[in-house]
C-alpha positions, -999 to 999 in steps of 0.1 A, spaced: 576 651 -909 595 652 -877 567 665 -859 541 645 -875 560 610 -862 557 625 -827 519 632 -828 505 609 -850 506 587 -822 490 611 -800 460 618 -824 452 578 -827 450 577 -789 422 608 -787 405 594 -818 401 560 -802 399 571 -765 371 596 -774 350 585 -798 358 550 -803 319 537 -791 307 562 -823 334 547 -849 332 512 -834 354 484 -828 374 481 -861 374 515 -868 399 521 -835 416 496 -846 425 508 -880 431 542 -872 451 535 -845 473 508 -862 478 532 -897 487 563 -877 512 548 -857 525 523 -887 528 560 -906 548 570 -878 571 538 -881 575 546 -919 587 583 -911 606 572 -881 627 549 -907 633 579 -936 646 598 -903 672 569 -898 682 567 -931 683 605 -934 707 601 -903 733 574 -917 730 588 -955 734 626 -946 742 632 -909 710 650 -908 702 666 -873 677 690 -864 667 705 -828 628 717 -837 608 738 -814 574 725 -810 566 753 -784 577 779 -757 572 757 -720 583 773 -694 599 805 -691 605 814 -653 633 833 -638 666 809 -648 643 785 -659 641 783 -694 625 752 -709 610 747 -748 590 715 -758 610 704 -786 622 675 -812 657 664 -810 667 646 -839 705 629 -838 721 593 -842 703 584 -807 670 595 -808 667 584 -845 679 548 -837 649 554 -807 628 565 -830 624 538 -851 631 508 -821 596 525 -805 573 531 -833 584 498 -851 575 477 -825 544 497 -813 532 494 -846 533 456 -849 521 453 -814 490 475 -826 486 449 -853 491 421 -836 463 434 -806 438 432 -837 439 395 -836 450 386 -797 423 411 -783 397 401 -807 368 388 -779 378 415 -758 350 443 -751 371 473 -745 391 475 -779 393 513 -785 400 519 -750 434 490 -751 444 505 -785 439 543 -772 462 531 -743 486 515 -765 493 549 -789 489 570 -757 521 548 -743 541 551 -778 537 592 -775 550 594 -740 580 573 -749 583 594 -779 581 623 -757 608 608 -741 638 598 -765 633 630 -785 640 651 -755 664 681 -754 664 688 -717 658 669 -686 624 686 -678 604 670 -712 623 641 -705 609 635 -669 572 645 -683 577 617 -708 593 597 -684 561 596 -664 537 595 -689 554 560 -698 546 550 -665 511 568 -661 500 545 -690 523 510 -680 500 513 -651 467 516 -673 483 486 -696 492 463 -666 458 468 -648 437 464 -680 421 438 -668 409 456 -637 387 430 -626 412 409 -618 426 414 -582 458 401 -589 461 432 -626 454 457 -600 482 446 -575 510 445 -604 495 479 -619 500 495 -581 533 475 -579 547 486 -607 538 524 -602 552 523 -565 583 507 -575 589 532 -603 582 559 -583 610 550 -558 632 551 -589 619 586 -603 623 603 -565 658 597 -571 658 609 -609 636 638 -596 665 649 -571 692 643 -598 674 667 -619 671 691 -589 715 689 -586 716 701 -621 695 728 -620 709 738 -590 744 736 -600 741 747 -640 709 772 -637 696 752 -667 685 713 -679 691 717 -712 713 690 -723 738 710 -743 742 742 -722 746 712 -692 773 691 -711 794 718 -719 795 731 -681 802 695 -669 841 698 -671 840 728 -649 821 710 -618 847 676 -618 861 689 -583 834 708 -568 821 686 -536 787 689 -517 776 680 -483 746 653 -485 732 628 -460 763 642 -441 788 632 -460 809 654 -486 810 639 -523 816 647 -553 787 671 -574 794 650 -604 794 616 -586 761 628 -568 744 634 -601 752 603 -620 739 583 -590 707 598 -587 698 599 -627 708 562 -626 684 551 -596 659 566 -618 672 544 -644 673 513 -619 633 520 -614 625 522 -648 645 493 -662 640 468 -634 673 467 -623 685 445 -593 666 459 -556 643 478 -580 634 450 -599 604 435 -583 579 445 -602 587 434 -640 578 404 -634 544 408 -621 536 435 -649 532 402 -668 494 401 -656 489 427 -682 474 416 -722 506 399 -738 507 423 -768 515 448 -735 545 427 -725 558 430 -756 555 468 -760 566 476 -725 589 448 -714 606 445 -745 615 475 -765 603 507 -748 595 511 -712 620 493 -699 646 507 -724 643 538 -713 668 537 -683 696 525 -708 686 555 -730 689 579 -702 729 569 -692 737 564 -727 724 601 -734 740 614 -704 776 595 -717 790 632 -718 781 629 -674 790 595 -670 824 596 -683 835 624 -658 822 595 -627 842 561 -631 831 553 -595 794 552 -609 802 535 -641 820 509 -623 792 507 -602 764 507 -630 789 474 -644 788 456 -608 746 466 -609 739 451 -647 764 420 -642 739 410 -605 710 416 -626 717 398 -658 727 368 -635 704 366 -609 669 370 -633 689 341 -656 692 320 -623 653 326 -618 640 318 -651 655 286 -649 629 279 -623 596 293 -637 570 276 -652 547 308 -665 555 310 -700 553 350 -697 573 353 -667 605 335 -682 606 357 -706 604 386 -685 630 373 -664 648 374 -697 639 408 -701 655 416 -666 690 395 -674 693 412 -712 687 445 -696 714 436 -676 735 428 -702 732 465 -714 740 479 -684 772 468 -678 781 472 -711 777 508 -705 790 508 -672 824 497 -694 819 532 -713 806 507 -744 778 532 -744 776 523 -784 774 486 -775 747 489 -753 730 511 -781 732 479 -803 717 455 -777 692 470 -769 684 476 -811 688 438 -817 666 429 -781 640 449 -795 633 423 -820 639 389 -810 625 399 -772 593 411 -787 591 381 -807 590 357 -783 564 379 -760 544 378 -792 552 346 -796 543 335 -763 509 350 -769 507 327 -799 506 301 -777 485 313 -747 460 317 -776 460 282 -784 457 268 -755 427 293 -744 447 313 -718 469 290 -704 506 302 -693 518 271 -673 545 251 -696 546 222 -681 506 220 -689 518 223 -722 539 200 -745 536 179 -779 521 207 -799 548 222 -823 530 201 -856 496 217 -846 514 259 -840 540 249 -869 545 288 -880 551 298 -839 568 271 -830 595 281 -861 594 318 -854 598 314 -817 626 289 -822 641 322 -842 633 342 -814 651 319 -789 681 316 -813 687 348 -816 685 356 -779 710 326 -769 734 346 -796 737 312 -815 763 323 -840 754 349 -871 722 357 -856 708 395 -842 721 382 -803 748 370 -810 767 401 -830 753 427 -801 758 402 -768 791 392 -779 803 427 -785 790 430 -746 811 406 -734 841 416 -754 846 451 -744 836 443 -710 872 419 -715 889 446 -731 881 474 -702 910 455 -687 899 462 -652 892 439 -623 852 452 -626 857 442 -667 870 409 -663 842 397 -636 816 414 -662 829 395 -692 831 357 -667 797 367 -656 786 377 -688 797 344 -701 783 321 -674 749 338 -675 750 336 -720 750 298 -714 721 296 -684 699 321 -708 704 291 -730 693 267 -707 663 281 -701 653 292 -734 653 258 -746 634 246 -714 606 269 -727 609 256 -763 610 222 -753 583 219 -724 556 241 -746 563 219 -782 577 190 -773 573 158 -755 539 150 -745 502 165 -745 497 177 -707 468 201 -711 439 182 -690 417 213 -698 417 218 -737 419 190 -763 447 189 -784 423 189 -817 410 221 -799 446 240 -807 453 259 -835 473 285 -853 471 318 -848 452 342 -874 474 362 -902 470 393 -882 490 376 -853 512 358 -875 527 390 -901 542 411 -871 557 380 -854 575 375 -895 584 409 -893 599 407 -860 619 372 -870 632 387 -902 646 414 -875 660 387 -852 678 370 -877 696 399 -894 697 432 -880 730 426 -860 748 414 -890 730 447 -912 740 469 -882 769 460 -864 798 482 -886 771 509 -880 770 507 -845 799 500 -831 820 502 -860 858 484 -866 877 517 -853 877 541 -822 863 565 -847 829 557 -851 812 586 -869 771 578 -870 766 585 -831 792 619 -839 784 638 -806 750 619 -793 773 595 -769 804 609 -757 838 589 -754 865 607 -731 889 573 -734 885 559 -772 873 521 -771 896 495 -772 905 482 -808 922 457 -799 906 419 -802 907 395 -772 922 358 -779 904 331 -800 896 315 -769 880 336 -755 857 347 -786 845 314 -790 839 305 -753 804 316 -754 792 305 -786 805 272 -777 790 269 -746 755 281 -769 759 254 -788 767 228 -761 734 242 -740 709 229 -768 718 188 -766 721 195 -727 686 212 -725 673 184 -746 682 155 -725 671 175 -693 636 183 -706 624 155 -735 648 128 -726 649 124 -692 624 148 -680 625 133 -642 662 147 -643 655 180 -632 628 171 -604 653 153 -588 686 176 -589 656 199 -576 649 174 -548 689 170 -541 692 207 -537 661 221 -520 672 253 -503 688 264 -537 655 255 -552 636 274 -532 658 301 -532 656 306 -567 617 296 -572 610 323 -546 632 350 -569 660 353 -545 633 364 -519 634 397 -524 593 402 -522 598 382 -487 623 410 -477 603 443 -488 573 426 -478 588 426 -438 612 456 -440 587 480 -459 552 469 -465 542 453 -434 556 482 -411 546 508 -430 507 489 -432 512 490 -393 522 525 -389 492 532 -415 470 513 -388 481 530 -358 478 563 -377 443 556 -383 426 540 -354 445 557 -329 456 593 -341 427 601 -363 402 578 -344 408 579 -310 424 616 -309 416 636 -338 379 626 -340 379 616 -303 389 654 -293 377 669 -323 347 669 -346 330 637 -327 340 643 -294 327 678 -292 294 663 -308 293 634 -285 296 663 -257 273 683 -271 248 655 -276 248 645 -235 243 684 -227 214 684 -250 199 652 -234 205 663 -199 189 696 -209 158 682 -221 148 666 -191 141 701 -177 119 707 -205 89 687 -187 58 716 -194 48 717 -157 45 755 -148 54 745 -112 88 729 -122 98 765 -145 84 786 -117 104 769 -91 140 768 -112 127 808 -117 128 811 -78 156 794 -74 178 811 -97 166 846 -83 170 834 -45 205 827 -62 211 861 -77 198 879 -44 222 866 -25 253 864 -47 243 907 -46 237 908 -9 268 891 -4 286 911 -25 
C-alpha cells in the first residue's frame, strides 16, 4: 500500500507523458486524476493507521548505492511526519488534478500539463518519505526539475520562460548550500542516513572546523548550510525573489507548488532535522530573526499589488514565514500544524483566484475588477472562507495554527521570542488588510473591466467548483479537528514520538488574556477598516499613497531587491560573460587558434597561387634560381 501511494503518481505521469496523443485528451485526464486521488485515499488510511496504532515502517524499495562508506537504499519512511506529508501532498495534488480538468479545458497540451503535474507529486513524494539525505536531495531536485517545467508551461510566452529560469537559478543558489551541508555530514558521520546521523550528533557539539577562514562549530556549520537550502526552496527573505514571478505559471500550478508542496519542503527539512537543530540555538535564533523579516516584509508588499496571483503569493512568502520562526522557537510541532492548516485555505484561494481569472477571460488586475460577487456567488463565498481562515478570524483552520505561532514564539521568553511574537502580531493584522483589499476590489464596488462585459462573467464549472468545497471544508475545520493532535495541551505530545526531537520540553504555560486576544482583535478590527479604505472611500488609499511616495515605491518595487541583484549580480556577471566571449574566445582563442591559423593559412595559399601562372618560362626560371641558390649555399660552405 505504502509503495503503491509513492508510485501511483509516477505511473500517471508515464501514462500521460507517453502516450497521452494515443489515449486522448480526457483519457490523461482521468487516469491521471484517479491514480493520484487513489494515492490521496491510501495516503489518509496511512494517517489514520499512524494516530490509531502508532504504525511506522522503514520499507526498502531497493539497494542505491553501495560504495566504500557510502551506503544508501531507496526507501519509504513511514512516521508521524512523513504521514502528516503524505496526505498534505497527495490531497492537494489530487484536487489540483481535478480542478486542471476544468481551468485547462481550451488548452492543447493537456496530457503533457497533467503528466507534469503527477511527475511534480512523485518527486515531492520522493522527498518527505526520505530516510537519508541523498534520496532526499534527488527528490529535492526533481521538485524543482518539474516547478521549472510547470512555471514555463506556457513557453511561448517570454515573460513564463524568464520566471521558469528565475526560479531554477534562485533555487539552485539555495541547493549549493544544501549540497555542501550534505557534504559536512558525510564527511563528519561516514553516513546520511538520518538515524545512524542523529544518534552521532551529541558526539560532534564541540568539535570546530576551519571554513572561509574562520573556526566554527561542525554542528553550527551544518544547520546553516541545510537551512540556506531551505531558504531557496521556501522563498525565504534574500532568496525570495522568485516566488513571486513563478506566478506566470497555469494557476492550478500556483496552487500545487506555492501553496502546499514545493515551497513546504524547506520547513519539512528543519523540522525533520529537529534532532540537529536543537544542538545550534545560534541557528535557530537565527532561522526566528529570518521567518519574522520574511513574514513581514512579503505582508508589507501585498498591500501594494494589484495582480490577483501575486498577492497571494506574497501571502505565500509571509505564512511561510510564519512557520519559520515558529520553528526557529523549537515549536517544530507548531510549524507542523501551520503548514497542515495553509495547505488548505492557501490552495483555496489560489484555486479561488483561478475562479475568477476564468471569468473574466484571463484577467489578473483587481482593480479591473469589482461588482461581481452576485454573478461568481459560489467563489466569492468560498474565497471569503479562504481569506477567513488565513486572517485566523477566530475558530477557523488559521486561526488555531497562527495563534499557536505567535504564542510559543511569546513563551520562548527570549529577546528573539518576544520581537517574533510583536512582529508576528503586527504582520496577522496587515495580512488582514490585504486580504480584504483583494476581496473587496475583485467583488465589490463597481464593474471596471473595459474588456469583457459583465453579462459575459460566469461561474465556474462543477469540476472547478468540488475541489475548491473540499478545500473550504478543510479551511474551516481542520485546526479545530487537529490542534490536540498536533501540538497537544502537555509537553508530552505522543503522535510525532521521535519524528521531531525536543531537547527543552515546550512551554505549558499560557501567556496573559491580553495578549491572546490581541490578534484576533486586531482581525476583527482590520475588516470595517479594509471596508472603508476600499468600497467606501476608495480615493483613500491613492492619496495616503500620494502623501508617502518613497514608502510607496519602496514597497510597489518589493523592497527593491530585483534592483539590487539585478546591479550586484546579473548585470556584472552579463559583462564578464561579454568580455569572455568577444574578447577571450573571439579575439584570442579563435583569433590565435582555429581561425587565425586558417586565416594564415588562407593568405599563404593565395600568395602561393600567384606562382601558379602555367608559363614554362616563369617554372624554368624559379628552377634556376633555386639551383643558382643551392650552388652557392654548397660552394660557400
Amino acid at each position: 500500500m505504502e509503495i503503491s501511494i509513492l508510485f501511483l503518481p509516477l505511473i500517471a505521469s508515464i501514462i500521460s507523458g507517453f502516450f497521452g496523443k494515443y489515449i486522448g485528451d480526457r483519457n490523461s485526464e482521468i487516469v491521471t486524476s484517479v491514480l493520484v486521488s487513489i494515492s490521496a485515499f491510501l495516503s489518509i488510511f496511512v494517517l489514520y493507521q499512524v494516530i490509531v496504532n502508532q504504525y511506522e515502517e522503514n520499507i526498502v524499495i531497493a539497494t542505491w548505492i553501495n560504495s566504500g562508506s557510502l551506503d544508501v537504499n531507496w526507501s519509504m519512511l513511514i512516521d508521524p511526519l512523513s504521514a502528516v506529508m503524505l496526505v498534505v501532498v497527495t490531497s492537494v495534488s489530487s484536487l489540483v488534478h481535478i480542478y486542471s480538468i476544468g481551468y485547462m479545458s481550451h488548452d492543447p497540451h493537456k496530457p503533457r500539463f497533467m503528466a507534469y503535474l503527477s511527475l511534480f507529486t512523485f518527486a515531492m513524494l520522493m522527498l518527505v518519505t526520505s530516510d537519508n539525505f541523498i534520496q532526499l536531495f534527488f527528490g529535492w531536485e526533481g521538485v524543482g526539475l518539474c516547478s521549472y517545467f510547470l512555471i514555463g508551461f506556457w513557453f511561448k510566452k517570454e515573460s513564463a520562460n524568464a520566471a521558469a529560469i528565475k526560479a531554477f537559478v534562485v533555487n539552485r543558489v539555495g541547493d549549493f548550500g544544501f549540497a555542501l551541508g550534505i557534504f559536512l555530514i558525510f564527511y563528519l558521520f561516514g553516513t546520511v542516513n538520518y538515524s545512524e546521523v542523529f544518534q552521532q550528533i551529541p558526539t560532534i557539539t564541540d568539535k570546530n572546523l576551519l571554513f572561509l577562514g574562520f573556526e566554527v562549530k561542525a554542528i553550527d556549520l551544518i544547520c546553516l548550510l541545510l537551512f540556506i537550502g531551505a531558504m531557496g526552496k521556501s522563498a525565504q527573505i534574500l532568496l525570495h525573489t522568485w516566488l513571486p514571478d513563478a506566478m506566470e505559471g497555469p494557476t492550478p500550478v500556483s496552487a500545487l507548488i506555492h501553496a502546499a508542496t514545493m515551497v513546504t519542503a524547506g520547513v519539512f527539512l528543519v523540522v525533520r532535522c529537529s534532532p540537529i537543530y536543537e544542538y545550534s540555538p545560534i541557528i535557530l535564533n537565527l532561522i526566528t530573526i529570518v521567518g519574522m523579516t520574511t513574514a513581514f516584509f512579503a505582508a508589507t508588499v501585498a498591500l501594494v499589488q494589484t495582480d490577483i496571483k501575486k498577492i497571494i503569493a506574497y501571502s505565500t512568502c509571509s505564512q511561510l514565514g510564519y512557520m519559520f520562526f515558529a520553528a526557529g522557537v523549537g515549536a517544530y510541532n507548531v510549524a507542523m500544524f501551520h503548514l497542515f492548516t495553509h495547505a488548505f485555505f492557501k490552495a483555496l484561494l489560489f484555486l479561488g483566484s483561478g475562479s475568477v481569472i476564468h471569468a473574466f477571460k484571463d484577467e489578473q488586475d483587481i482593480n479591473n475588477m469589482g461588482g461581481v460577487w452576485k454573478k461568481l456567488p459560489y467563489t466569492y463565498v468560498l474565497m471569503i472562507i479562504g481569506t477567513l481562515a488565513l486572517t485566523g478570524f477566530p475558530f477557523l483552520s488559521g486561526f488555531y495554527s497562527k495563534d499557536a505561532i505567535i504564542e510559543f514564539a511569546y513563551l520562548k521568553g527570549n529577546t528573539t521570542g518576544y520581537y517574533a511574537a510583536g512582529v508576528g502580531i503586527f504582520t496577522a493584522f496587515l495580512t488582514s488588510i490585504y486580504s480584504w483589499r483583494l476581496i473587496f476590489k475583485t467583488f465589490h464596488g463597481k464593474y471596471n473591466n473595459k474588456e469583457v462585459k459583465i453579462e459575459e462573467t460566469h461561474e465556474s464549472p462543477m469540476v472547478m467548483l468540488v475541489p475548491l468545497i473540499i478545500l473550504s471544508i478543510g479551511a474551516v475545520f481542520a485546526g479545530f479537528l487537529f490542534k490536540d493532535l498536533f501540538v497537544g495541551h502537555d509537553s508530552d505530545n505522543h503522535f510525532w514520538a521521535e519524528s521531531i526531537k525536543f531537547l527543552i520540553p515546550l512551554s505549558t504555560e499560557h501567556p496573559p488574556t491580553w495578549f491572546l486576544l490581541l490578534t484576533p482583535c486586531l482581525v476583527l478590527l482590520s475588516i470595517p477598516i479594509a471596508y472603508y479604505l476600499f468600497v467606501k472611500n476608495k480615493e483613500l488609499p491613492n492619496q495616503i499613497a500620494n502623501m508617502n511616495k518613497p514608502l510607496y515605491n519602496f514597497l510597489i518595487n518589493k523592497w527593491y531587491f530585483d534592483e539590487l541583484y539585478d546591479a550586484v549580480f546579473i548585470k556584472p556577471s552579463k559583462k564578464m560573460g561579454l568580455f569572455f566571449w568577444k574578447f577571450c574566445d573571439g579575439k584570442l582563442i579563435d583569433g590565435f587558434g582555429p581561425d587565425g591559423i586558417s586565416s594564415f593559412i588562407k593568405k599563404c595559399s593565395i600568395k602561393a597561387n600567384k606562382f601558379q601562372s602555367g608559363f614554362i618560362y616563369q617554372y624554368a626560371f624559379v628552377m634556376l634560381l633555386g639551383f643558382s641558390a643551392l650552388l652557392t649555399f654548397l660552394i660557400v660552405k
